[in-house]
C-alpha positions as CSV (number, residue, x, y, z in Angstrom):
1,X,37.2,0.8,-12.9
2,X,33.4,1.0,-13.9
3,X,31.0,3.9,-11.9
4,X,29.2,2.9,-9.1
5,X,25.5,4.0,-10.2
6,X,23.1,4.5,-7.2
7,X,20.0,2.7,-6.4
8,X,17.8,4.9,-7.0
9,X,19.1,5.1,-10.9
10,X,19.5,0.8,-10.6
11,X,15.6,0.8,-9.5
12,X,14.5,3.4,-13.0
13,X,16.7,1.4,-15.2
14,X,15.4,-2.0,-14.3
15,X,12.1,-0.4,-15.0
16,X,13.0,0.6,-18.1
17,X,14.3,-2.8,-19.4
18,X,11.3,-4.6,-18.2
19,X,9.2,-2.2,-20.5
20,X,11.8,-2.6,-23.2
21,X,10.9,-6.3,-22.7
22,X,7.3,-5.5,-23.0
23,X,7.7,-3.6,-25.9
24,X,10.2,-6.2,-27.6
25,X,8.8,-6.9,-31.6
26,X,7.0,-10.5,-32.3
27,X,8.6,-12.0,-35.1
28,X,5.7,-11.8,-38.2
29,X,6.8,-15.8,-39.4
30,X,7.3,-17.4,-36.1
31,X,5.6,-15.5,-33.8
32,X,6.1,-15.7,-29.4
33,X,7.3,-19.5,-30.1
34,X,10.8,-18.1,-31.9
35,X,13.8,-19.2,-30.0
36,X,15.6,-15.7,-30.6
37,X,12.2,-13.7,-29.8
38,X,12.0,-15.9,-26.1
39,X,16.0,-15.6,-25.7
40,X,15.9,-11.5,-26.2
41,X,12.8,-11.2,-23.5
42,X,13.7,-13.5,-21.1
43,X,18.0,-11.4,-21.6
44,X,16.1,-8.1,-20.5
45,X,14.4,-9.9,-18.1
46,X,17.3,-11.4,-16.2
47,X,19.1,-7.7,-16.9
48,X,16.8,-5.8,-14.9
49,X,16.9,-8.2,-12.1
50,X,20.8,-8.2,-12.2
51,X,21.0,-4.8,-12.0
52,X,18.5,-4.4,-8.3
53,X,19.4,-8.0,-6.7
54,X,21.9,-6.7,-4.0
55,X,20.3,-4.0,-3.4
56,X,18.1,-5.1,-0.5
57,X,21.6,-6.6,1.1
58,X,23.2,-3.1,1.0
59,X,23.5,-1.4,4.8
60,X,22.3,2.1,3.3
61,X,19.0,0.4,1.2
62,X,16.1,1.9,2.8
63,X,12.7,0.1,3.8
64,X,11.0,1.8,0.8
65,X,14.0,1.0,-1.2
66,X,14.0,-2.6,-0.6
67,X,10.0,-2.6,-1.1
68,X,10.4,-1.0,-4.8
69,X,13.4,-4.0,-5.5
70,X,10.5,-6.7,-4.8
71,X,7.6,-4.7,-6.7
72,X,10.4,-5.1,-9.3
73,X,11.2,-8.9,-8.9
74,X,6.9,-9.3,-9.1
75,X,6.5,-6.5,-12.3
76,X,9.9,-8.8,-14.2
77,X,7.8,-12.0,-13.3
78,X,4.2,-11.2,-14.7
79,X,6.3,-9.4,-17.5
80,X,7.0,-12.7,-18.2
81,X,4.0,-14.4,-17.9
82,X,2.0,-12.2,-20.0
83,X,4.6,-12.2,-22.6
84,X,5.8,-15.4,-22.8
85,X,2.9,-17.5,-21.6
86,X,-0.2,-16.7,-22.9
């Protein structure tokens, strides 16, 4: 059975991957248009966001817990749009 891991530690990894998205290398030949480049940020994306989406429906999330989940779900989104759509 996989370890429960707490909030707290969901909320700092998500973080994490959304820089790691951020930080993700451009391709030199294709550039931000490769298929494989938009597949691998748009993956640590959608990881980051797995790993904090119940937590707002769990009875022991706190108010400032469930505020740090949607500065999350805004940070993944312009993450996005500055990466992927300039």
């Amino acid at each position: 059975m996989a370890r429960m891991i707490p909030a707290i530690e969901r909320v700092r990894r998500a973080r994490l991957l959304i820089q790691k998205a951020r930080d993700f290398p451009v391709p030199a030949d294709t550039g931000r248009y490769d298929l494989s480049y938009i597949a691998g940020v748009k993956d640590l994306l959608r990881q980051a966001i797995d790993l904090i989406k119940f937590i707002p429906n769990s009875p022991s999330a706190t108010p400032e817990l469930k505020s740090e989940v949607a500065e999350i779900y805004k940070e993944a989104e312009q993450a996005e749009k500055e990466i992927l759509h300039r």
